[in-house]
C-alpha positions as CSV (number, residue, x, y, z in Angstrom):
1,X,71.7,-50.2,-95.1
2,X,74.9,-52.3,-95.7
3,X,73.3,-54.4,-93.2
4,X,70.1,-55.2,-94.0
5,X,71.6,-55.9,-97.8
6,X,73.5,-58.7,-96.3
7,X,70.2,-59.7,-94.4
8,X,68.4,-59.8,-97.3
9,X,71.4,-61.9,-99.2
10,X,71.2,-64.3,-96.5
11,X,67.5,-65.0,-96.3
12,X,67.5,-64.6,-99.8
13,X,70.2,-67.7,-99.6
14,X,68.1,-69.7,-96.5
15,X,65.0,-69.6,-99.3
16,X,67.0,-70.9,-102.1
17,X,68.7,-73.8,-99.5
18,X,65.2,-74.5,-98.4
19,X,64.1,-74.9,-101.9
20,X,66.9,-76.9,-103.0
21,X,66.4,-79.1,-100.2
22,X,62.3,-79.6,-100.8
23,X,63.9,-80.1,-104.6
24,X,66.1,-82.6,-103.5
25,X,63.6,-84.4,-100.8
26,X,61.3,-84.5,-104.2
27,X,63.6,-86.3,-106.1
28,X,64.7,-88.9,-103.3
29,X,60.7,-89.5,-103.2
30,X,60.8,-90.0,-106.4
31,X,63.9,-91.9,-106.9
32,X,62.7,-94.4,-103.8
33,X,59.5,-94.8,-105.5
34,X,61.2,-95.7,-109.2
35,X,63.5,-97.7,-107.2
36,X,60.4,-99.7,-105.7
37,X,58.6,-99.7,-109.1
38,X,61.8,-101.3,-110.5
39,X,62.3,-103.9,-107.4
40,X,58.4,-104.7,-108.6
41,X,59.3,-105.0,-111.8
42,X,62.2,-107.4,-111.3
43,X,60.2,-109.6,-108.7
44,X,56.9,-109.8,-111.1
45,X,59.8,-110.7,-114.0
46,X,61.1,-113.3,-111.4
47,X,58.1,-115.0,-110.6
48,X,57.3,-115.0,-114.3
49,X,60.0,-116.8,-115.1
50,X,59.7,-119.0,-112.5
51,X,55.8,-119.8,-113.4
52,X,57.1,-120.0,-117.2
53,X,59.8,-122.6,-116.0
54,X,57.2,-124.2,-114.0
55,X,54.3,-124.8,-116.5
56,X,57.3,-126.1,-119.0
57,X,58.6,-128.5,-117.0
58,X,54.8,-129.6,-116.4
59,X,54.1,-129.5,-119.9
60,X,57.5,-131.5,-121.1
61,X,58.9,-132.5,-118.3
62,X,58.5,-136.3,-116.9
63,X,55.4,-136.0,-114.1
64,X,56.9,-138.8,-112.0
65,X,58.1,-137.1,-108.8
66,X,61.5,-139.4,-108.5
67,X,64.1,-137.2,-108.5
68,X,68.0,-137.5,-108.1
69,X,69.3,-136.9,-104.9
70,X,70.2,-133.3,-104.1
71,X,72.3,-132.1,-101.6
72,X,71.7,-129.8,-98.9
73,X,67.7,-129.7,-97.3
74,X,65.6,-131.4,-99.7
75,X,67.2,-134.4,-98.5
76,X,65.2,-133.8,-95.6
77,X,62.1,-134.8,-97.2
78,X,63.6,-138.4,-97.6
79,X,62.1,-141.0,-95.1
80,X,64.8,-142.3,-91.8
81,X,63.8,-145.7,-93.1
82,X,65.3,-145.7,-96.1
83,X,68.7,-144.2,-94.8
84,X,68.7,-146.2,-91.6
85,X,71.7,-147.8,-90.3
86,X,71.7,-151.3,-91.0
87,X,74.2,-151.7,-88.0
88,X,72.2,-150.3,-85.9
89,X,70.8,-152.6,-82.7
90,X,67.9,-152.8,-80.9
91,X,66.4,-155.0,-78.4
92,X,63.4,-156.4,-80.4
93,X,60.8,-159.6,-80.2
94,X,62.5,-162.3,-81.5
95,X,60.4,-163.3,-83.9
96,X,60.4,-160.0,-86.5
97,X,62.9,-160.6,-89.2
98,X,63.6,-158.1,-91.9
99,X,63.1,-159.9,-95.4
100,X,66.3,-159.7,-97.2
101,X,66.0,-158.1,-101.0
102,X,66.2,-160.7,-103.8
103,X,66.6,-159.7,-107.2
104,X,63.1,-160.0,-109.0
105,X,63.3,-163.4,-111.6
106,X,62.3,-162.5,-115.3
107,X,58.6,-163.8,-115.8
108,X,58.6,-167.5,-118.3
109,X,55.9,-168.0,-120.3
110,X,53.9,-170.3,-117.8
111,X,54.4,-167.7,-114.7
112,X,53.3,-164.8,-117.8
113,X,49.6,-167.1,-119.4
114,X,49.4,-169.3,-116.0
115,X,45.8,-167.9,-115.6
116,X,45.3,-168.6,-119.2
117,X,43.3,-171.7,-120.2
118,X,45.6,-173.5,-122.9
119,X,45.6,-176.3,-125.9
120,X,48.0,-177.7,-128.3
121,X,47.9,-177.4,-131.6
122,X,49.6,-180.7,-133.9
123,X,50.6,-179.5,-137.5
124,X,50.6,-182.7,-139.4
125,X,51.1,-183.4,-143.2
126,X,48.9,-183.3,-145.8
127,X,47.7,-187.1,-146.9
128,X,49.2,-186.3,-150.1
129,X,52.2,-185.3,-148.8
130,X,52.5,-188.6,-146.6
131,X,54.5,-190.6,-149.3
132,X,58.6,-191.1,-148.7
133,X,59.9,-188.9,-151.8
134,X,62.9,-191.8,-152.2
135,X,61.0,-195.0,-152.2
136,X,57.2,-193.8,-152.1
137,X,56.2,-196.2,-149.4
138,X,53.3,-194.1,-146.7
139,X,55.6,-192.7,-143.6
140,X,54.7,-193.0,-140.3
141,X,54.1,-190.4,-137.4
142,X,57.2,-191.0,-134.9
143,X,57.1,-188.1,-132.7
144,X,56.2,-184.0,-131.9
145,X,58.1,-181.8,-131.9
146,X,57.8,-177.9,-129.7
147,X,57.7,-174.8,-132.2
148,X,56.8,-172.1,-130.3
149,X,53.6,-170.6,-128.3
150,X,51.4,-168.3,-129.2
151,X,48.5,-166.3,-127.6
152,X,45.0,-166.1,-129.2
153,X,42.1,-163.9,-128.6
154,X,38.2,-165.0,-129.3
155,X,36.4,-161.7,-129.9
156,X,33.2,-161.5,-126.8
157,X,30.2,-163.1,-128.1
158,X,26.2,-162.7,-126.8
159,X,23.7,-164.8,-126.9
160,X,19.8,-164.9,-125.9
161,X,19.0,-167.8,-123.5
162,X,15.4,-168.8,-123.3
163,X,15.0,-169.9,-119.8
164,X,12.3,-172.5,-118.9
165,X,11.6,-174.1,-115.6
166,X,10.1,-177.5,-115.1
167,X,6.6,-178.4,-113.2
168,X,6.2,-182.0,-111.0
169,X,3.5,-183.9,-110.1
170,X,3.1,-186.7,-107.9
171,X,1.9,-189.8,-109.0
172,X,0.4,-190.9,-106.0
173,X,-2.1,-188.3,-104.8
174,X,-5.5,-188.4,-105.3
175,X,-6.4,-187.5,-108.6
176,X,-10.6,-187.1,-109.1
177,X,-12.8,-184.5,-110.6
178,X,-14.5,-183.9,-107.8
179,X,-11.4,-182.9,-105.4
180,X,-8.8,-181.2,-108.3
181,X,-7.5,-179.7,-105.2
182,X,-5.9,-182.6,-104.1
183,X,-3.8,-182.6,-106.9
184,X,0.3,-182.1,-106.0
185,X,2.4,-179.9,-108.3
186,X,5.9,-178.3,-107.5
187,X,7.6,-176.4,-110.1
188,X,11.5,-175.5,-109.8
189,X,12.5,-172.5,-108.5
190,X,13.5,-169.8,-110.2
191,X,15.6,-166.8,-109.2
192,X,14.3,-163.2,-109.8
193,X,15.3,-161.1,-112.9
194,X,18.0,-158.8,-112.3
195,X,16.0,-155.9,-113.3
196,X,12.0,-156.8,-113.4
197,X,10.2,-156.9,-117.2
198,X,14.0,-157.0,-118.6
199,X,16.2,-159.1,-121.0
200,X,19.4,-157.7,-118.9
201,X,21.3,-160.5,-116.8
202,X,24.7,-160.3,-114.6
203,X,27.1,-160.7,-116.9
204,X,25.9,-157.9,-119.4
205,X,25.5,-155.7,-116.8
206,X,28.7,-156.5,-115.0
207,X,30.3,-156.0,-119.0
208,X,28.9,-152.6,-119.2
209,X,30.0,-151.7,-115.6
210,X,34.0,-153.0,-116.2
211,X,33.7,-151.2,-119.5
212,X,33.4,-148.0,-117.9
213,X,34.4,-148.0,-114.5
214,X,37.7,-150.0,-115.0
215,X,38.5,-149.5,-118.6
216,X,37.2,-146.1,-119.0
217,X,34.9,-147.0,-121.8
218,X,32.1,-144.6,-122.2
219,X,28.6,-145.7,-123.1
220,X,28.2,-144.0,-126.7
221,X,32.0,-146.1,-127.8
222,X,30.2,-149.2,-125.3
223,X,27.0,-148.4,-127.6
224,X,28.9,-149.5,-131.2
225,X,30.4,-152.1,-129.6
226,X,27.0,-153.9,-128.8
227,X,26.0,-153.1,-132.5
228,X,28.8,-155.0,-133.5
229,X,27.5,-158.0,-132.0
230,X,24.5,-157.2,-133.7
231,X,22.2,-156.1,-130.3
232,X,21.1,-152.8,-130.7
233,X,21.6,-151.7,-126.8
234,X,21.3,-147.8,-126.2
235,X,23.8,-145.7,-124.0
236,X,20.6,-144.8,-122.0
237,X,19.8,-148.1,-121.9
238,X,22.9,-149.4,-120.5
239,X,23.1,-146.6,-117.9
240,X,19.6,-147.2,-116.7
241,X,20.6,-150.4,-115.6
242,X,23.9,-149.7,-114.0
243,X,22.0,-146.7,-111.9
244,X,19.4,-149.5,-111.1
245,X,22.0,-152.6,-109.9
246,X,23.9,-149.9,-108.0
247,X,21.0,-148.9,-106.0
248,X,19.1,-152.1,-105.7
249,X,21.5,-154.1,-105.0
250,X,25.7,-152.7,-104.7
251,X,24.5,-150.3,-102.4
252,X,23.8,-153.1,-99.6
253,X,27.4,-153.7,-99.8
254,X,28.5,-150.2,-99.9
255,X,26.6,-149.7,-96.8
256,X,28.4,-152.3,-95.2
257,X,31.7,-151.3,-96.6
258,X,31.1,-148.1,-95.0
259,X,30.4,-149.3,-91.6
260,X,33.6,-151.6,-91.5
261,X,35.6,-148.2,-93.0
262,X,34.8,-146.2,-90.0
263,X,35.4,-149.4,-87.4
264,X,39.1,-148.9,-88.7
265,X,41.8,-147.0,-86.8
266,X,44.0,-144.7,-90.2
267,X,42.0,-143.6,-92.4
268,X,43.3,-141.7,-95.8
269,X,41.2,-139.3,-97.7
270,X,40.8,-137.6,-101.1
271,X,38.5,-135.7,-103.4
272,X,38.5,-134.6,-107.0
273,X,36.1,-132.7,-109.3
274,X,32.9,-134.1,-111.3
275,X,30.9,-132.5,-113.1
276,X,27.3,-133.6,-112.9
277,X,24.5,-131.8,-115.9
278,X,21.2,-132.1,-113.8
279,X,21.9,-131.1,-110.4
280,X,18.5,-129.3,-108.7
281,X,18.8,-125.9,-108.9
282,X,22.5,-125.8,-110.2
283,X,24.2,-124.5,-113.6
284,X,25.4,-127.5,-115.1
285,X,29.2,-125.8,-115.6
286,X,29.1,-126.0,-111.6
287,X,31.5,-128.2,-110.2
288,X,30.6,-131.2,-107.7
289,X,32.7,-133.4,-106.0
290,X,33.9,-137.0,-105.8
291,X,35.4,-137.9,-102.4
292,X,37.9,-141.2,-102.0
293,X,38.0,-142.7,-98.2
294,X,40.3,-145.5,-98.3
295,X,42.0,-147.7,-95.0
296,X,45.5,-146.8,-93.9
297,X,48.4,-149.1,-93.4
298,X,46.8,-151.3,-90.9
299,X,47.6,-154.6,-91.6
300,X,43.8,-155.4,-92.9
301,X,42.1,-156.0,-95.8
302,X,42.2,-152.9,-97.7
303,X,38.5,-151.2,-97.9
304,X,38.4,-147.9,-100.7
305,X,35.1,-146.2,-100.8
306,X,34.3,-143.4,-103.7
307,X,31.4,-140.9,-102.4
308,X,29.8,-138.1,-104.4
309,X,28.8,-134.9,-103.2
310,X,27.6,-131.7,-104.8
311,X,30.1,-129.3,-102.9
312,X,32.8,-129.7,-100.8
313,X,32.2,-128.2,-97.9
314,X,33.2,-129.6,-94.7
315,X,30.3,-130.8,-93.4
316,X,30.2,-133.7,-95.9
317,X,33.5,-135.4,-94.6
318,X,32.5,-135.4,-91.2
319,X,28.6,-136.8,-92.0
320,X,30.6,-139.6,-93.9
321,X,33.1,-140.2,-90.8
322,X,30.6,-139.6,-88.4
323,X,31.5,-142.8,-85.8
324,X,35.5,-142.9,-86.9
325,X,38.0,-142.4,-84.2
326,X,41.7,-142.4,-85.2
327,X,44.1,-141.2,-87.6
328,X,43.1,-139.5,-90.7
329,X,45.8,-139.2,-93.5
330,X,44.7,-135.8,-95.9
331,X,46.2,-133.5,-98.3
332,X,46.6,-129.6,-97.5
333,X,42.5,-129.2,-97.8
334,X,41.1,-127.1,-94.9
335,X,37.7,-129.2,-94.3
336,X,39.2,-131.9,-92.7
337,X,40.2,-129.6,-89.7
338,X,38.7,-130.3,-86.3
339,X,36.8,-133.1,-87.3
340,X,35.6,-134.5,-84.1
341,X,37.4,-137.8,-82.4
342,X,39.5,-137.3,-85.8
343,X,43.5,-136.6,-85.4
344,X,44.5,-135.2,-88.8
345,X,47.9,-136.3,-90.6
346,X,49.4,-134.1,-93.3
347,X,51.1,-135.4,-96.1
348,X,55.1,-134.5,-96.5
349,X,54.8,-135.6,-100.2
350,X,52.7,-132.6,-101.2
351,X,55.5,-130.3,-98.8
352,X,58.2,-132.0,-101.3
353,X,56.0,-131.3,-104.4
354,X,56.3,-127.5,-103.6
355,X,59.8,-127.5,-103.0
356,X,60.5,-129.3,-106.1
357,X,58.5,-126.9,-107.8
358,X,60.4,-124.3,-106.2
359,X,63.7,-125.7,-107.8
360,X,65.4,-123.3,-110.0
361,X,66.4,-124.5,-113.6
362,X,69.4,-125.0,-114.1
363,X,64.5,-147.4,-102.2
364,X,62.1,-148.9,-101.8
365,X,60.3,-147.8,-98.1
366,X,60.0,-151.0,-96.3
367,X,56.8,-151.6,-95.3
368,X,57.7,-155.0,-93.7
369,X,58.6,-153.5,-90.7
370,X,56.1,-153.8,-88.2
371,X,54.6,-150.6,-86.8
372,X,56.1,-150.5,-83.8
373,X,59.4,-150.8,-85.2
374,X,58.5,-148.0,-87.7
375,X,57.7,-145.7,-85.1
376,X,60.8,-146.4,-83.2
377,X,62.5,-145.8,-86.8
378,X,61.2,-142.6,-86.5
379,X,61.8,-141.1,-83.8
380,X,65.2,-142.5,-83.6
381,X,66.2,-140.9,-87.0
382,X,63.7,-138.3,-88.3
383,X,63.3,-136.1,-85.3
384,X,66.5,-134.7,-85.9
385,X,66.1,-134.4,-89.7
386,X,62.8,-132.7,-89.0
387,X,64.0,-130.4,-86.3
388,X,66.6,-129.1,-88.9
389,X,64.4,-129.0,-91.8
390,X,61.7,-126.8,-89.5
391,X,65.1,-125.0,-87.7
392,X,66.0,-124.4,-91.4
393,X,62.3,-123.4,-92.8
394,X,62.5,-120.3,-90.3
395,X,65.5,-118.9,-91.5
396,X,64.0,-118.7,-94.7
397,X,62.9,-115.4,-96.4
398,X,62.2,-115.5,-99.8
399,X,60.2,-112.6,-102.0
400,X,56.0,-112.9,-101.7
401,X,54.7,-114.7,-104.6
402,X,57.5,-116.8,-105.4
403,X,56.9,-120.0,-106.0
404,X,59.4,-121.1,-102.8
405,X,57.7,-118.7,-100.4
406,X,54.3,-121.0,-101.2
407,X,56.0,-124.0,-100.8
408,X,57.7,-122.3,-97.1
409,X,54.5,-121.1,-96.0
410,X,53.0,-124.4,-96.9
411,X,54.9,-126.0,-94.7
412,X,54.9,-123.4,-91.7
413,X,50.9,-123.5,-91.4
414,X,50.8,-127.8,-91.7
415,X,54.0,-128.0,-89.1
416,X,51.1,-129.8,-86.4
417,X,49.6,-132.1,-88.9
418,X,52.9,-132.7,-90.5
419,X,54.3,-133.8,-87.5
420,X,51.3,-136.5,-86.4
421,X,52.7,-139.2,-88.4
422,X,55.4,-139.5,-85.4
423,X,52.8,-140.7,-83.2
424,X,51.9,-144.4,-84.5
425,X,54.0,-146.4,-87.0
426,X,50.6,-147.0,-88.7
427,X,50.6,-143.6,-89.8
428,X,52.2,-142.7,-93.4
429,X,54.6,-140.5,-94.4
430,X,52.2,-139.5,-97.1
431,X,49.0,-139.6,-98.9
432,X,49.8,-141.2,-101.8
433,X,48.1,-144.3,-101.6
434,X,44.4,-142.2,-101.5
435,X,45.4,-140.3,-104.1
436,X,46.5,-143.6,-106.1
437,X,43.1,-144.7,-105.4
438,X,41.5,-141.7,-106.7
439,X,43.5,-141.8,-110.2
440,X,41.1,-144.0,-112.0
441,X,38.7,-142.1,-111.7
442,X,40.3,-138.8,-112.9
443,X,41.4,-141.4,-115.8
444,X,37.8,-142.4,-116.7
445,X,36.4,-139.1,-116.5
446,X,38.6,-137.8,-119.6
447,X,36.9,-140.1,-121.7
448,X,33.2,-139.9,-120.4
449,X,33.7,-136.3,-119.1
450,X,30.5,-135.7,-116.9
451,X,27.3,-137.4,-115.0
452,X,24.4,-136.5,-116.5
453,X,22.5,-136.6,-112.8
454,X,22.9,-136.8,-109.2
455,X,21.6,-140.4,-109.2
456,X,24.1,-141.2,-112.6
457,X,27.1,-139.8,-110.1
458,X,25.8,-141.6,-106.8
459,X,25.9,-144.8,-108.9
460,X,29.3,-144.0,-110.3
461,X,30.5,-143.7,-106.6
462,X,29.3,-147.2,-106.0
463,X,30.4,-149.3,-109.1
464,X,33.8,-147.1,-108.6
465,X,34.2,-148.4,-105.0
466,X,33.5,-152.3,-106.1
467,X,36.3,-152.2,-108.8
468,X,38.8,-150.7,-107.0
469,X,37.8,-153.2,-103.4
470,X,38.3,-156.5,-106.2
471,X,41.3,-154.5,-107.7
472,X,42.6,-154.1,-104.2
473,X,42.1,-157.4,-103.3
474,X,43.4,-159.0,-106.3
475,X,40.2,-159.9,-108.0
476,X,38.9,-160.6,-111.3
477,X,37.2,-157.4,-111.4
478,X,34.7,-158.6,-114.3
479,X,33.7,-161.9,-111.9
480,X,33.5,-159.9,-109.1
481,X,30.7,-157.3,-110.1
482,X,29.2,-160.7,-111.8
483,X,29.3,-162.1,-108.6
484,X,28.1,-160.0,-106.5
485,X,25.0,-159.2,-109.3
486,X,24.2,-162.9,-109.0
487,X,23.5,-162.8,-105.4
488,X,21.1,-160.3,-105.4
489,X,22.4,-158.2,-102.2
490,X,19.4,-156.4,-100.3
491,X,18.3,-154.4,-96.8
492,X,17.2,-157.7,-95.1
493,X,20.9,-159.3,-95.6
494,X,22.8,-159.2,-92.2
495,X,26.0,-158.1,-91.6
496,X,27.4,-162.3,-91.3
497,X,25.9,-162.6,-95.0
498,X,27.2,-159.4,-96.5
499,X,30.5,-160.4,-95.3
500,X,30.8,-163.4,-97.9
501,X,30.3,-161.0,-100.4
502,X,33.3,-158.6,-99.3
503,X,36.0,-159.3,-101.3
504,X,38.5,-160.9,-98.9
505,X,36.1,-163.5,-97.9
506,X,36.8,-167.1,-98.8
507,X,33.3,-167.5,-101.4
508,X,34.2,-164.5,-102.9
509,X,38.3,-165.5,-103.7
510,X,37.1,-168.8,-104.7
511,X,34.1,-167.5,-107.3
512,X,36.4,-164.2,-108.8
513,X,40.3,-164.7,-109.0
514,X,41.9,-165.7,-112.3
């Protein structure tokens, strides 16, 4: 009996261990689980205060991207070229000299108004006043002397030209009732309206178009201005006959643009949001897409082009580059993968925008160089930069969702593309100069907002891609959309006579600059 009380004790005891053990397992569970809801907590709290840092430093900080030097690895981000040792030797061509820096000389008044057309202006006396106070005897003028300049402004004026044209006859031909046929009469030519049954000329039209597309001056504000002058010319007006030059005659040019764009080698791209009201079959709230193509660092004129889509899907970059072969400078957007006969080039600027971002609180590049040079540059001093920073990015392991593992895994899935611009010295570092090019429009579209069709946003394109090719080209943008109005550009113009209109040509310097 004693025996199977003991028994009993003991499995009595075994049941209570067991349950204190399934008690204990319980509360392990369920301290692991607080401890993990906790570890959530802290990390959600972390990012938080990260984004909350972020968006303040957005909304109040500076939004230039010069930044002090730091030490440790964002210094990798810098480019070799900037650091590189001056001592350093190198059996070159003997003709490529390095410009030596010279200290920029403060602008005088004739380098600041040399474009300006000038007069003088001679203060004299009054007749009255003419009489020598001491003897009262008439004084004479002896001499000028220089007060100071000043700079005027004549508010634009219009005015309505009636335009005639002569007829000729010739004397000598036979004149008789009987053969009035015989009669000779020439009249002088005149060229073609710019838009048929209209009052509108170039330089209106070319107005309206700089108003807009280079000073961000939407029609409605463009609309009082003309009522000012005392012409009472509607916003629909006005944009009926930019969407008409555009696609009469801008478009030739465009076209040709276009084809001398994809004859280049490095190419840089961009695209940016529009919205456009009367899209077939779309809400108007939907957003489209303007695209910016511009030529890389090759030496050559520089050709931007502006081209509007109504998605962004991949297919329209590589209809648009369909017959480019080279080098194609982007930002961390998908669509431009495997583009074909296309080598894509990522942009280390964005890669150094999310580290920076990713920062807790708390020289000039030489372009003179030529590319082979630059590449040598390269590969001389950045390889080993780079194979540290990558070396470096890999022993990284920060929490998901912070704002340094986006930046890290940014990085990680661009290392091929990043790693192009090694390749040719024509590549660049970054994409900067697209997205440059890209910035007036963003800039125009706060004050005019949307397109009120496809055809409105198609023309946009356009006029957008002639003021930035004069701007590029240093241009007087107003002259140059003038210019090109006046010559009437069409489909039966060849390729020889389009080229006089392209803004590096001789005709085109000589008719637009300053």
């Amino acid at each position: 009996m004693a025996g199977n009380s003991k028994d009993s004790k003991i499995l009595a005891y075994k049941d209570m261990i067991n349950q204190l053990n399934k008690t204990i397992s319980t509360q392990t569970e369920l301290i692991q689980s607080l401890q993990k809801t906790l570890e959530a907590d802290r990390l959600e709290k972390e990012n938080l205060r990260q984004q909350i840092e972020y968006l303040t430093k957005k909304l109040f900080g500076t939004s230039s991207e010069k930044r002090k030097d730091i030490d440790g690895q964002l210094n990798l981000f810098d480019e070799a070229e900037q650091e590189a040792d001056p001592t350093w030797e190198q059996e070159l061509p003997d003709d490529i000299t390095v410009p030596e820096h010279k200290r920029k000389a403060r602008r005088t008044h004739a380098d600041l108004f040399k474009n300006v057309p000038s007069c003088d202006e001679i203060i004299s006396l009054p007749e009255e006043e003419r009489n020598c106070p001491t003897c009262g005897t008439q004084m004479e003028c002896i001499g000028k002397e220089f007060v100071r300049h000043e700079f005027r402004f004549t508010p634009a004026k219009g005015k309505v030209v009636n335009i005639y044209r002569e007829t000729y006859k010739c004397p000598e031909c036979a004149i008789s009732e009987e053969h009035p046929d015989d009669q000779t009469f020439v009249k002088a030519p005149v060229q073609e309206p710019l838009i048929p049954e209209s009052y509108a000329s170039e330089s209106v039209v070319g107005w309206a178009m700089h108003q807009k597309y280079q000073n961000g001056l939407p029609l409605n504000r463009q609309e009082e201005d003309w009522k000012q002058l005392g012409v009472p010319l509607s916003r629909a007006t006005l944009a009926n006959w930019i969407i008409y030059c555009a696609e009469n005659y801008l478009c030739h040019v465009y076209d040709y643009f276009h084809r001398q764009l994809r004859m280049r080698k490095y190419l840089m791209a961009d695209e940016t949001r529009v919205q456009v009201l009367n899209e077939p079959e779309r809400n108007p709230e939907t957003d489209s897409w303007m695209w910016l193509f511009r030529s890389g660092e090759d030496g050559l004129p520089p050709i931007l082009l502006y081209h509007y889509t109504e998605t962004r899907a991949k297919f329209h970059a590589a209809s648009f580059l369909q017959g480019f072969s080279g080098y194609l400078e982007t930002d961390g957007y998908q669509g431009y993968n495997n583009l074909p006969d296309i080598k894509r080039c990522s942009c280390w600027a964005h890669v150094r925008r999310y580290f920076t971002d990713a920062i807790p609180k708390g020289k000039e590049y030489d372009y003179s160089l030529p590319a082979e040079q630059r590449k040598q540059f390269r590969l001389e001093k950045e390889n080993p930069i780079l194979d540290a920073f990558w070396n470096w990015l890999e022993q990284q392991h920060p929490n998901k969702g912070t704002r340094l593992a986006k930046a890290v895994n940014y990085a990680q899935n661009r290392k091929d593309t990043l790693m192009t611009y090694l390749e040719d010295g024509h590549c660049s570092l970054s994409n900067n100069l697209s997205e440059n090019a890209i910035r007036p429009f963003t800039i125009g579209r706060k004050n005019w907002l949307f397109s009120a069709s496809p055809k409105g946003a198609t023309a946009s394109a356009i006029v957008y891609t002639m003021v930035e090719m004069a701007k590029a080209n240093d241009l007087n943008i107003y002259k140059y959309l003038t210019y090109l109005l006046s010559q009437r550009p069409n489909d039966k113009m060849s390729d020889e006579q389009l080229e006089q209109l392209a803004p590096w040509s001789e005709t085109a310097k000589v008719n637009c600059q300053n």
